[in-house]
N, C-alpha and C positions, 0 to 999 in steps of 0.2 A: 672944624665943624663941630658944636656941640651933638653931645649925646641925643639930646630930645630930639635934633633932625636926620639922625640916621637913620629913626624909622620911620621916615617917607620913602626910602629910601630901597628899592628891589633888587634882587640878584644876589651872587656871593662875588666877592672880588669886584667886580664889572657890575654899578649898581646906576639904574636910570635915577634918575634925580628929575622928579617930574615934575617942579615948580621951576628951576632951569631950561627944562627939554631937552637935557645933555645927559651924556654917563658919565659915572666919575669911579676911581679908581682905588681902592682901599686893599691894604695888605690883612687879612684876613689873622694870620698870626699875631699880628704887632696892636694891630686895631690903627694903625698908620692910615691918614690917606694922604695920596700923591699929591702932591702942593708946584706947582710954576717955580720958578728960582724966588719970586717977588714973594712966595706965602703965600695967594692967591691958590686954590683948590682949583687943581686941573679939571678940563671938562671938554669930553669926546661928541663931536655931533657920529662919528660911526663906533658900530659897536666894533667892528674888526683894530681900530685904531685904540679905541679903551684896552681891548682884549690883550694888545700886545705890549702894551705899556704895562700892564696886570704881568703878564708872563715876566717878565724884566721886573719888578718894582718887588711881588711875592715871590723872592724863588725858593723851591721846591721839588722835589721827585710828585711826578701825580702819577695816579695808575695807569700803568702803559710804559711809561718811560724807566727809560735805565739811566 
């Protein structure tokens, strides 16, 4: 995904893509987003299902966790 369309772009990690009407999933550290096997830019019609492909894709200690 070019630069110029990430900022349509809302959320951290877990971001609505609102010309899609999907989320889409980006490692925040790397500036990576989740891509399908094919290249193709993943895209969540639920946010719980974005959320947890984000948890898996960025890993990281967040506060709270040991």
């Amino acid at each position: 995904m070019p630069h110029d369309q990430a900022t349509r772009l809302h959320g951290y990690g877990v971001r609505f893509d609102t010309t899609a009407d999907r989320y889409r999933v980006r490692n925040e550290l790397t500036g990576e987003w989740l891509c399908r096997p094919t290249g193709e830019l993943a895209a969540f019609t639920f946010f719980g299902d974005a959320y947890s492909a984000w948890r898996a894709f960025e890993v990281h200690k967040r506060p709270g966790e040991k």
